[in-house]
MOPAC internal coordinates of N, CA, C and O (Angstrom, degrees):
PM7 1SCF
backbone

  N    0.0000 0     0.00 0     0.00 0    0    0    0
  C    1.4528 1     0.00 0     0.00 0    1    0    0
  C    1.5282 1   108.83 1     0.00 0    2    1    0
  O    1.2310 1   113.84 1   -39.36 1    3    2    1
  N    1.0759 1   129.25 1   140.64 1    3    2    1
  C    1.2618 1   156.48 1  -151.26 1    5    3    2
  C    1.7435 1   112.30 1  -122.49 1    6    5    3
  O    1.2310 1   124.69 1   -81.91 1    7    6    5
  N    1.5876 1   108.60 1    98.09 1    7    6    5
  C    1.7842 1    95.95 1   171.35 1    9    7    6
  C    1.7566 1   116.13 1   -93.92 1   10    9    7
  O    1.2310 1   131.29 1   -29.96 1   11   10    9
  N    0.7467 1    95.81 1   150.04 1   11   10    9
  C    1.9576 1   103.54 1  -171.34 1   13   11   10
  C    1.4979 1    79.40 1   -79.25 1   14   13   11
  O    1.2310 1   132.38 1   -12.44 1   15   14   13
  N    1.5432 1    93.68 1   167.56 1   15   14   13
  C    1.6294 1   109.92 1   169.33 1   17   15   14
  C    2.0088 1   105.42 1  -137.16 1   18   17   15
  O    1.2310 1   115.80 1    42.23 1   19   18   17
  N    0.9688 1   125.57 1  -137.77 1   19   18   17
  C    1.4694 1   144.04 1   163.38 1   21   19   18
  C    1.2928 1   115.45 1   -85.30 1   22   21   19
  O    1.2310 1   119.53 1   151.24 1   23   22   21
  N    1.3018 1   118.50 1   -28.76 1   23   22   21
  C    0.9838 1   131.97 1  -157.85 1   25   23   22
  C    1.9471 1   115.74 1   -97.43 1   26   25   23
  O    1.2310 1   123.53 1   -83.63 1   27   26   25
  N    1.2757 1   110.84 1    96.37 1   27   26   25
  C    1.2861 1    97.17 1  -158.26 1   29   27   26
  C    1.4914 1   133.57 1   -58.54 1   30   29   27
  O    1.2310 1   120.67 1   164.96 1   31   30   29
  N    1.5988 1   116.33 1   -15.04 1   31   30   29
  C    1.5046 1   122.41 1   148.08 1   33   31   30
  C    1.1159 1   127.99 1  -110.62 1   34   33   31
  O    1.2310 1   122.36 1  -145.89 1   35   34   33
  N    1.6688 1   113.08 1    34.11 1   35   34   33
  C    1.4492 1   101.26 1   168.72 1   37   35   34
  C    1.6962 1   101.36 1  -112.86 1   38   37   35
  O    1.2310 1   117.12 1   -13.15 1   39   38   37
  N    1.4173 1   123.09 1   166.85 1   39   38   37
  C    1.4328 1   117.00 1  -172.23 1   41   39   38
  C    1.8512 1    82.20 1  -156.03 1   42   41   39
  O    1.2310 1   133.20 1   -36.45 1   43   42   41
  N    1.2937 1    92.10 1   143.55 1   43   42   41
  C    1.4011 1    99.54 1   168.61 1   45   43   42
  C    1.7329 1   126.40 1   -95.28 1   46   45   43
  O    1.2310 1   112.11 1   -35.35 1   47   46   45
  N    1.0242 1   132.49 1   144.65 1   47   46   45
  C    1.8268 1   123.28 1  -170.82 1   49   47   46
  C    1.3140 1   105.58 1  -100.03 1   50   49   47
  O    1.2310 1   115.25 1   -29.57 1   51   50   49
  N    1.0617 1   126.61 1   150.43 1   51   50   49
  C    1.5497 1   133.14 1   163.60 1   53   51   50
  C    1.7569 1   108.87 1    -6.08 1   54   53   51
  O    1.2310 1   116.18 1   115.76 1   55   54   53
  N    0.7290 1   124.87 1   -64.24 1   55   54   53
  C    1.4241 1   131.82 1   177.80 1   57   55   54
  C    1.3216 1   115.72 1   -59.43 1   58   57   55
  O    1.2310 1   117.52 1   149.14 1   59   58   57
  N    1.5225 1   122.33 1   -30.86 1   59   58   57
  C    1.2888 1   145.40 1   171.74 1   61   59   58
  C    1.6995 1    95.10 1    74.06 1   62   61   59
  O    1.2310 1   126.41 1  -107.81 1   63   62   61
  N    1.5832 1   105.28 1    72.19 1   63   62   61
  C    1.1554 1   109.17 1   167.48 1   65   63   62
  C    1.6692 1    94.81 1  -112.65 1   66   65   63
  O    1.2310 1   115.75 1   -46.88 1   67   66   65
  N    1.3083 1   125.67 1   133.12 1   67   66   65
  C    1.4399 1   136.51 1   179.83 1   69   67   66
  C    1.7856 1    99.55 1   -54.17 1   70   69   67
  O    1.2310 1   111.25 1   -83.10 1   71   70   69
  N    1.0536 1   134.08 1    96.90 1   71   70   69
  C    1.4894 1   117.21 1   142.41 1   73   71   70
  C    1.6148 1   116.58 1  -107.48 1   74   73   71
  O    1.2310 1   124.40 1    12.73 1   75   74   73
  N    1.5271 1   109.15 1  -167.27 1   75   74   73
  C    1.7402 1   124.34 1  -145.91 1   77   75   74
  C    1.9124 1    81.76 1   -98.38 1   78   77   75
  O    1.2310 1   116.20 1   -48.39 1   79   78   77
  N    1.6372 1   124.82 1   131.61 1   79   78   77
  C    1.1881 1   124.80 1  -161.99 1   81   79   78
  C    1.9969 1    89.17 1   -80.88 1   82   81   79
  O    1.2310 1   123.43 1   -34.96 1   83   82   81
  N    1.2462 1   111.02 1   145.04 1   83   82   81
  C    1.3163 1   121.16 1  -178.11 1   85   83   82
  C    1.7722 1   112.45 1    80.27 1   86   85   83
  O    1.2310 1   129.63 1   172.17 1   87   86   85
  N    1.0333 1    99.03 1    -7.83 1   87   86   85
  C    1.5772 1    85.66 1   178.50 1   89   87   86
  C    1.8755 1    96.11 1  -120.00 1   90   89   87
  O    1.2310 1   130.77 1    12.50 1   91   90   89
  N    1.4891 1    96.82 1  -167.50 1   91   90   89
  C    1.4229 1   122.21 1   177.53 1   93   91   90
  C    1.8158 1   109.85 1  -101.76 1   94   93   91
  O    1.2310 1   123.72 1   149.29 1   95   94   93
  N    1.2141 1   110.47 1   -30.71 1   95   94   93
  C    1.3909 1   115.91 1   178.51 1   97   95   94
  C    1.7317 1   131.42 1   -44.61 1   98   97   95
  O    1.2310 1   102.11 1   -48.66 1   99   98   97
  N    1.1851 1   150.32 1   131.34 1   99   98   97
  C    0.9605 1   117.78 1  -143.34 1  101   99   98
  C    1.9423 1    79.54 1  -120.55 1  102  101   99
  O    1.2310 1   127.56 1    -4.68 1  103  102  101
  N    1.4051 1   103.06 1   175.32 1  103  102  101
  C    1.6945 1   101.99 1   177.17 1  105  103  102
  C    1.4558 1    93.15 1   -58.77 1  106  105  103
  O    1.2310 1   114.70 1    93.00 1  107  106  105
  N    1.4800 1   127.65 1   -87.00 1  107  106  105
  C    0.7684 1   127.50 1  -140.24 1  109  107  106
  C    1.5087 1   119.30 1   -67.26 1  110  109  107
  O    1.2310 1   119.13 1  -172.77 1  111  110  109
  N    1.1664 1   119.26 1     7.23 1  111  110  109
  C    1.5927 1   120.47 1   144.23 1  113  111  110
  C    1.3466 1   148.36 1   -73.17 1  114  113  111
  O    1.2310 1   129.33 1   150.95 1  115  114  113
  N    1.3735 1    99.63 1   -29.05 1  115  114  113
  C    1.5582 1   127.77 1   150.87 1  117  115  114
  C    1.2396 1   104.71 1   -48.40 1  118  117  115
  O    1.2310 1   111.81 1   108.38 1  119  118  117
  N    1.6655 1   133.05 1   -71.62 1  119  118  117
  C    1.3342 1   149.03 1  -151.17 1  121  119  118
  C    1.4167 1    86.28 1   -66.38 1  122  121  119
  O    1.2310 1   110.75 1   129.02 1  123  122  121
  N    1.1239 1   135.00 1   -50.98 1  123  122  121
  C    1.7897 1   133.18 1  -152.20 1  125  123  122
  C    1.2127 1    98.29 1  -104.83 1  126  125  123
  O    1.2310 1   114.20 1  -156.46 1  127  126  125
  N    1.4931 1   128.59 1    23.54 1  127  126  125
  C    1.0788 1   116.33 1   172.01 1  129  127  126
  C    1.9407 1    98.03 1  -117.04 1  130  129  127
  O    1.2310 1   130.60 1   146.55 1  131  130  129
  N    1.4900 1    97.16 1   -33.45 1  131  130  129
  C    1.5567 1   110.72 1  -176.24 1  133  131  130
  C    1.9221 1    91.91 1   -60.41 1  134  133  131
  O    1.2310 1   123.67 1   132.55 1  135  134  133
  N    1.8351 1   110.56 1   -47.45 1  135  134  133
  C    1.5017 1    94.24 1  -158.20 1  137  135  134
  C    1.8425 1   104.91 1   -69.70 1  138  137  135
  O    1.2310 1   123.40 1   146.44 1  139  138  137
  N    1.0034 1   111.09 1   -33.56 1  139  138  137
  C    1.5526 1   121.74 1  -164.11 1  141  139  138
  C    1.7735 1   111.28 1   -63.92 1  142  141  139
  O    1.2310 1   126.74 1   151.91 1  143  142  141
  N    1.7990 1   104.64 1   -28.09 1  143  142  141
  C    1.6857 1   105.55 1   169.54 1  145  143  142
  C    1.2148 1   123.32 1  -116.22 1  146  145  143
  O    1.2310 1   129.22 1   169.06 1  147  146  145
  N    1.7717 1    99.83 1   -10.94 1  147  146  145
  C    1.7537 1   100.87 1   160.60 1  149  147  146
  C    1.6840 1    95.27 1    95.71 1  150  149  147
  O    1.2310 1   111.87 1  -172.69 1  151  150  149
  N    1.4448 1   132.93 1     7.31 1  151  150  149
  C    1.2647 1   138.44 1  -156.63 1  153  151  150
  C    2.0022 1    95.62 1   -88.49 1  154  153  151
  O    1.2310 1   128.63 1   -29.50 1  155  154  153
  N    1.8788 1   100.98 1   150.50 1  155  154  153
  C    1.5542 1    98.38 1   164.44 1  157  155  154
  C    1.1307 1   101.74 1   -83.23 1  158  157  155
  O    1.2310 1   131.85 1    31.07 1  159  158  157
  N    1.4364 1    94.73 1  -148.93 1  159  158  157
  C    1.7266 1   102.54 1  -162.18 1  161  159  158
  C    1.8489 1    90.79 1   -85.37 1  162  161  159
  O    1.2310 1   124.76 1   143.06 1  163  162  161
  N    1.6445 1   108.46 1   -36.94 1  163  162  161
  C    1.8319 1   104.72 1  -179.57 1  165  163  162
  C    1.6021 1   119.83 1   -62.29 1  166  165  163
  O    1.2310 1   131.98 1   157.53 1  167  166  165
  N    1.6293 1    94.47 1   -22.47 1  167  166  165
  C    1.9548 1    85.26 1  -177.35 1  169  167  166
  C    1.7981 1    91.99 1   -78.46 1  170  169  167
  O    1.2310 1   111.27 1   145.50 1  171  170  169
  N    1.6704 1   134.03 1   -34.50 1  171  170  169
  C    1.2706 1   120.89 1  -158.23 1  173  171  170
  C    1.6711 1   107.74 1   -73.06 1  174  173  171
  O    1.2310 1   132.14 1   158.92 1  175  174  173
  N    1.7324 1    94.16 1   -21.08 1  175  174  173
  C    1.8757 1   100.38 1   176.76 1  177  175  174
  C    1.5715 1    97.46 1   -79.86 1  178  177  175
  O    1.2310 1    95.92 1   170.27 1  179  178  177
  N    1.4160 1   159.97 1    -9.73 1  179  178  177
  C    1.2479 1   152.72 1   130.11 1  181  179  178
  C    1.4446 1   113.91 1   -56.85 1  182  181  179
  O    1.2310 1   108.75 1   144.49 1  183  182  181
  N    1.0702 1   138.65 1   -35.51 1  183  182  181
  C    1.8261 1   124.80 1   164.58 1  185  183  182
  C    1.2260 1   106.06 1   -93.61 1  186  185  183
  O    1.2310 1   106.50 1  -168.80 1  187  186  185
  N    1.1849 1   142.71 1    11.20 1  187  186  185
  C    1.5361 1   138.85 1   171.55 1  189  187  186
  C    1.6718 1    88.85 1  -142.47 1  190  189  187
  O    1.2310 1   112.04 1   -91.67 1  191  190  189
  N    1.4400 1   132.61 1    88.33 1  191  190  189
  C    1.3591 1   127.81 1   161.82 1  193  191  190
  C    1.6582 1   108.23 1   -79.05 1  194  193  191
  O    1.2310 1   119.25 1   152.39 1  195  194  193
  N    1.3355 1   119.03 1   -27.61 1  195  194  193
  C    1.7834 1   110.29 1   175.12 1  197  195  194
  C    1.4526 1   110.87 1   -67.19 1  198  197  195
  O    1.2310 1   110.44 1  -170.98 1  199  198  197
  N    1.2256 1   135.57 1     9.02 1  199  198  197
  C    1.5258 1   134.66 1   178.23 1  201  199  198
  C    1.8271 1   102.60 1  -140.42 1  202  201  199
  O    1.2310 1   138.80 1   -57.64 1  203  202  201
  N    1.3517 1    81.15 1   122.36 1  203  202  201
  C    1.4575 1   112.46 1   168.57 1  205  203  202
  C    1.7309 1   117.62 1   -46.39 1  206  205  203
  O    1.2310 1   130.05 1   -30.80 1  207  206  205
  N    1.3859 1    98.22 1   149.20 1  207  206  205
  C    1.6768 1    98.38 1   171.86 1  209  207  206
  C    1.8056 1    98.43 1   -66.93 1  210  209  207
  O    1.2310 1   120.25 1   122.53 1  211  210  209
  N    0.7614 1   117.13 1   -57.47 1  211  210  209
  C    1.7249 1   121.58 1   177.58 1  213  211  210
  C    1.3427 1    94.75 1   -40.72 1  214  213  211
  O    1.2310 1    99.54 1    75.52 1  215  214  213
  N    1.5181 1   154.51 1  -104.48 1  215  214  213
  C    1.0716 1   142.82 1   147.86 1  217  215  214
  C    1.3291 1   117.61 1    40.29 1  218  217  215
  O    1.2310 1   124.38 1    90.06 1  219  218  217
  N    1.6463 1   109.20 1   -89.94 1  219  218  217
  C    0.9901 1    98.76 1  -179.75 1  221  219  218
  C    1.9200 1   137.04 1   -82.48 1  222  221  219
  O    1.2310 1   115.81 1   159.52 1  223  222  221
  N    1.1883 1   125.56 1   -20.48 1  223  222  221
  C    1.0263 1   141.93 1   179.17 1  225  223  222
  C    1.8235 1    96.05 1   -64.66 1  226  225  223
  O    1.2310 1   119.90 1   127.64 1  227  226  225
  N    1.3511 1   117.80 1   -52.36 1  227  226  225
  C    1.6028 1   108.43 1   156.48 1  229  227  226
  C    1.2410 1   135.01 1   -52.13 1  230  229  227
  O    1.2310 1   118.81 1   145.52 1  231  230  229
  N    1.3024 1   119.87 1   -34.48 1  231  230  229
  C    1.7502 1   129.81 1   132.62 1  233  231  230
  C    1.5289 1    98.76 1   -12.52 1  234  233  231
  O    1.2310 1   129.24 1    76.77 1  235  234  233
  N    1.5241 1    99.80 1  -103.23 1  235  234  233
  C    1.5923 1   108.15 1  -158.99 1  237  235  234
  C    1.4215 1   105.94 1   -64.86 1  238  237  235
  O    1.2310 1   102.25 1  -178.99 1  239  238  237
  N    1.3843 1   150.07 1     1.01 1  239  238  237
  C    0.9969 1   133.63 1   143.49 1  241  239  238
  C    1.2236 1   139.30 1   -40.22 1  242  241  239
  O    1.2310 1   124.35 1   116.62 1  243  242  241
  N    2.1516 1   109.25 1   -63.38 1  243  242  241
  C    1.0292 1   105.46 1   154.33 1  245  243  242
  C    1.6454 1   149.86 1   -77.32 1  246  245  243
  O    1.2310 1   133.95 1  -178.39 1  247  246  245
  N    1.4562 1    90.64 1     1.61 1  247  246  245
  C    1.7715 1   102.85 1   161.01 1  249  247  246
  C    1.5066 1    96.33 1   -47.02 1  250  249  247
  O    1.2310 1   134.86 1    89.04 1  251  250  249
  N    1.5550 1    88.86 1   -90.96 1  251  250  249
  C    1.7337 1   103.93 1  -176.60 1  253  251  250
  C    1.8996 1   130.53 1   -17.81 1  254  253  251
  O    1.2310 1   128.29 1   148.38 1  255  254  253
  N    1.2778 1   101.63 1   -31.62 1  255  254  253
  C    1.2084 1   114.07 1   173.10 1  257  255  254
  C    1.2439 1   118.04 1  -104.26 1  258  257  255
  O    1.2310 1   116.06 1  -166.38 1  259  258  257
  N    1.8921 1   125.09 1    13.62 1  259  258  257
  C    1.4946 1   112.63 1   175.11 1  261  259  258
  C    1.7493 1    75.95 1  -142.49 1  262  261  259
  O    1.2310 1   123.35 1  -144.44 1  263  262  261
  N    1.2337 1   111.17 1    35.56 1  263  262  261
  C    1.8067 1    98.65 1  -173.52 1  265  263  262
  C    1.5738 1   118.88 1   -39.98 1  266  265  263
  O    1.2310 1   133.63 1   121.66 1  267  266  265
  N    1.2054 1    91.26 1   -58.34 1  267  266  265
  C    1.5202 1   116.35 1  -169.14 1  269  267  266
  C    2.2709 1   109.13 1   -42.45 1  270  269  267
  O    1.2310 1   137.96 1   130.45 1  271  270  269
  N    1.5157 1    82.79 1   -49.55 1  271  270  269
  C    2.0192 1   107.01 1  -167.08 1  273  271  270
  C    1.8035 1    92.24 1   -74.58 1  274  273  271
  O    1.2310 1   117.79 1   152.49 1  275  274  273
  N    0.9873 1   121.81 1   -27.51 1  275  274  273
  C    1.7951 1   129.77 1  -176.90 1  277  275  274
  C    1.4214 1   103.26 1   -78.09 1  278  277  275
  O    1.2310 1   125.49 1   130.67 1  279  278  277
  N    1.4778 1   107.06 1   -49.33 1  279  278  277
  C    1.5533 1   110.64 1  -179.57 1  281  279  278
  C    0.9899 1   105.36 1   -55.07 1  282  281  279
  O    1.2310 1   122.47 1   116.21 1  283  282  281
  N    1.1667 1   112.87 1   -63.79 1  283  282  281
  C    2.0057 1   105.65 1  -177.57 1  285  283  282
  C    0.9311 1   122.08 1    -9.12 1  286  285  283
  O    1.2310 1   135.79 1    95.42 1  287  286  285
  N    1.7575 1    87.04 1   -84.58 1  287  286  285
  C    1.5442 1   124.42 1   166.70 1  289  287  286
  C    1.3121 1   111.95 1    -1.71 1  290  289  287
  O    1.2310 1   119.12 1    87.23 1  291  290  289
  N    1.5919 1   119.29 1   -92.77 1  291  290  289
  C    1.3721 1   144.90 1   150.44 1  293  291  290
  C    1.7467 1   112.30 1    -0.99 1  294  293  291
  O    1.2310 1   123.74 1   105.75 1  295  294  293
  N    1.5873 1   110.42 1   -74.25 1  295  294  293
  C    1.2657 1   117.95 1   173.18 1  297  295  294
  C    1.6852 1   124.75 1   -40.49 1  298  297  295
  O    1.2310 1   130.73 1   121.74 1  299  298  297
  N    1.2080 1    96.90 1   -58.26 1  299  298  297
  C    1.8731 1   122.66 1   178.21 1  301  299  298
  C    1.9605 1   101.50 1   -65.31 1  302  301  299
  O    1.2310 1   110.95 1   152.92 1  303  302  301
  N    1.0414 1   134.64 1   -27.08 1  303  302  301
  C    1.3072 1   163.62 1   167.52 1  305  303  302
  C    1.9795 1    96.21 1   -59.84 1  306  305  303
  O    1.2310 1   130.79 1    94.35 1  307  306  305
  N    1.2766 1    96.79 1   -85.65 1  307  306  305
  C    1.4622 1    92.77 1  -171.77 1  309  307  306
  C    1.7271 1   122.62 1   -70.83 1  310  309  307
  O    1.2310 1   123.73 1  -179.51 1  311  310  309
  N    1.2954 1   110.45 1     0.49 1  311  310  309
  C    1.1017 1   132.17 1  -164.96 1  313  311  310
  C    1.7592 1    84.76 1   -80.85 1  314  313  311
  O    1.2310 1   137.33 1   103.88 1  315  314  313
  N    1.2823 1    84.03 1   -76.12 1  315  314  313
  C    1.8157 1    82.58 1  -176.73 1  317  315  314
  C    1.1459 1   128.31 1   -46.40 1  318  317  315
  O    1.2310 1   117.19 1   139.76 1  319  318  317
  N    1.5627 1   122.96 1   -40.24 1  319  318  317
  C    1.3834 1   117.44 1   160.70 1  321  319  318
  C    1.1099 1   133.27 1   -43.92 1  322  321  319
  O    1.2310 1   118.87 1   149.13 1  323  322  321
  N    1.4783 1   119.76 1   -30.87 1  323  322  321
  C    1.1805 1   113.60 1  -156.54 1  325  323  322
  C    1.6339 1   102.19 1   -99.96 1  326  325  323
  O    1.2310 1   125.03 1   156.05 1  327  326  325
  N    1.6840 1   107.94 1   -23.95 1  327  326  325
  C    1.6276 1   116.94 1   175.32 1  329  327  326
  C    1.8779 1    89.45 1   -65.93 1  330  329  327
  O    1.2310 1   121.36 1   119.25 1  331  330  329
  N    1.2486 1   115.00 1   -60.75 1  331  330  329
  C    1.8116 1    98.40 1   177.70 1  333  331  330
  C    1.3778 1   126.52 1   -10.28 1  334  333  331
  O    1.2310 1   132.35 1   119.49 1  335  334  333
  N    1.7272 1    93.74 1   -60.51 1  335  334  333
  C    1.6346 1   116.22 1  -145.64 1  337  335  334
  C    1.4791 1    83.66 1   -70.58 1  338  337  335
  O    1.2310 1   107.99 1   143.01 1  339  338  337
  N    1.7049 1   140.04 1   -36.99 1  339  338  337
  C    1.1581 1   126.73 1  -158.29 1  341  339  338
  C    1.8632 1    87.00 1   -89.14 1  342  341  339
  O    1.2310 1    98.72 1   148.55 1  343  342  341
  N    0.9384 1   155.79 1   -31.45 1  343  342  341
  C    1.1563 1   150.53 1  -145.80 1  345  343  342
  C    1.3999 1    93.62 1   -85.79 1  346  345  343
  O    1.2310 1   116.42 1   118.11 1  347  346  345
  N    1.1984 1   124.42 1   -61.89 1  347  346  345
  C    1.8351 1   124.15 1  -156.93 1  349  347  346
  C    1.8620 1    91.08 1   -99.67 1  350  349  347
  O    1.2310 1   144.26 1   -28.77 1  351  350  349
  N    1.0711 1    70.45 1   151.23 1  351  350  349
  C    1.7536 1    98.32 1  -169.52 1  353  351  350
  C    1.3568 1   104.58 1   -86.23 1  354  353  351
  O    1.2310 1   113.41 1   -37.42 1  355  354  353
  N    1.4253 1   130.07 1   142.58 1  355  354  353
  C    1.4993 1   129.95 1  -176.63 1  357  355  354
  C    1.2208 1   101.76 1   -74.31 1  358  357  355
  O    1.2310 1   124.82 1   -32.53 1  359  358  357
  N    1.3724 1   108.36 1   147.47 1  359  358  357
  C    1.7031 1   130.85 1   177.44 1  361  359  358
  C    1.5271 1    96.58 1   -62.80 1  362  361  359
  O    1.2310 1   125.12 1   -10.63 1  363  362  361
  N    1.7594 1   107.78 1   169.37 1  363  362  361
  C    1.3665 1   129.13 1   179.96 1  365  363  362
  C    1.1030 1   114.52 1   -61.17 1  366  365  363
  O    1.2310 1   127.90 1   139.44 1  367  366  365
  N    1.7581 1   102.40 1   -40.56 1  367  366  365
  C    1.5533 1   113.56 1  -177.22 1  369  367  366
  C    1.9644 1   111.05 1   -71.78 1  370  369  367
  O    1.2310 1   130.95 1   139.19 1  371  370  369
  N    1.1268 1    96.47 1   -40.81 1  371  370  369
  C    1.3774 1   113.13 1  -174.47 1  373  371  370
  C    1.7107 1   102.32 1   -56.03 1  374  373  371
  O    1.2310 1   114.38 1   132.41 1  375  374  373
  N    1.5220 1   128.24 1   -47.59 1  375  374  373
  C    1.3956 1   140.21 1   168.20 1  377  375  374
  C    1.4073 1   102.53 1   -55.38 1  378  377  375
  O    1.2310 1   109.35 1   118.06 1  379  378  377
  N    1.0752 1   137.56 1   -61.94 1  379  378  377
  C    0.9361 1   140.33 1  -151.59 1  381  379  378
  C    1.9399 1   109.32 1   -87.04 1  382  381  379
  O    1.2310 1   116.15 1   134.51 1  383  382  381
  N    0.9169 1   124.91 1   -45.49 1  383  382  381
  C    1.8098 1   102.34 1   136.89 1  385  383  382
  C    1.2162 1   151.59 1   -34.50 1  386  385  383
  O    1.2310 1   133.98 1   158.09 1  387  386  385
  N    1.6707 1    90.57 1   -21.91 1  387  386  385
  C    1.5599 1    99.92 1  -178.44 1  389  387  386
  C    1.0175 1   128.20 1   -86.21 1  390  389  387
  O    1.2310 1   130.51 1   175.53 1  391  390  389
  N    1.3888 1    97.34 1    -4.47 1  391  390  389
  C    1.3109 1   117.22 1  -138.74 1  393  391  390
  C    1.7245 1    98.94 1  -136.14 1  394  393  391
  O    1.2310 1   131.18 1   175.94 1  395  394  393
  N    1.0392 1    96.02 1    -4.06 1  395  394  393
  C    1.7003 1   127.08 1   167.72 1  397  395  394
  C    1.8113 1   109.57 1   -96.57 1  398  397  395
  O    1.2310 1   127.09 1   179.42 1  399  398  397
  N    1.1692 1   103.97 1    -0.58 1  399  398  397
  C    1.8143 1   108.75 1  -154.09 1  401  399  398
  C    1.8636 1   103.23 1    36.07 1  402  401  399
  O    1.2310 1   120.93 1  -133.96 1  403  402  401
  N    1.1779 1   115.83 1    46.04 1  403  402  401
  C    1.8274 1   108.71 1   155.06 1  405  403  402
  C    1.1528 1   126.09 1   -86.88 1  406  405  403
  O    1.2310 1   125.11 1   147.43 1  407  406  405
  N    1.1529 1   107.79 1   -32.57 1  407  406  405
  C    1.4879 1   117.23 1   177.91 1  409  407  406
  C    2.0090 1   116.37 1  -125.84 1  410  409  407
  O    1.2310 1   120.10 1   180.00 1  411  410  409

């Protein structure tokens, strides 16, 4: 089930995580995708052609207006990744680049 917001393509999910209404994308993937390549809203409508400029510009709207509750988000997000990355042990392949100096 799906709650509407103000926001005319954003919809909230059971969990009431903000994603883009009609898609799977969630806000805050959009947002971390804009900060991580530095893209406007027209280069993210060229790497995301299934979402609308309307779409997305409602994206970064409601970032902007829950900045603070996204950041978290974000924070608590990379937090876990990075406790992951120390938990599981690198793959064979993953050693073996390293060990190549490729990676």
């Amino acid at each position: 089930m799906l709650a509407e917001t103000r926001y005319e393509h954003v919809v909230l999910d059971d969990l009431r995580v903000p994603i883009i209404s009609g898609t799977t994308m969630k806000v805050i993937e959009l947002v971390l995708a804009q900060t991580a390549y530095g893209w406007s809203a027209e280069e993210l409508h060229i790497q995301f052609p299934y979402l609308t400029l309307g779409q997305i510009y409602s994206a970064l709207a409601y970032y902007w207006d829950h900045r603070e509750e996204l950041e978290s988000d974000i924070e608590k997000r990379m937090e876990k990744v990075n406790r992951t990355q120390k938990e599981v042990p690198l793959s064979p392949l993953i050693k073996r680049l390293k060990a190549k100096g490729l990676i």
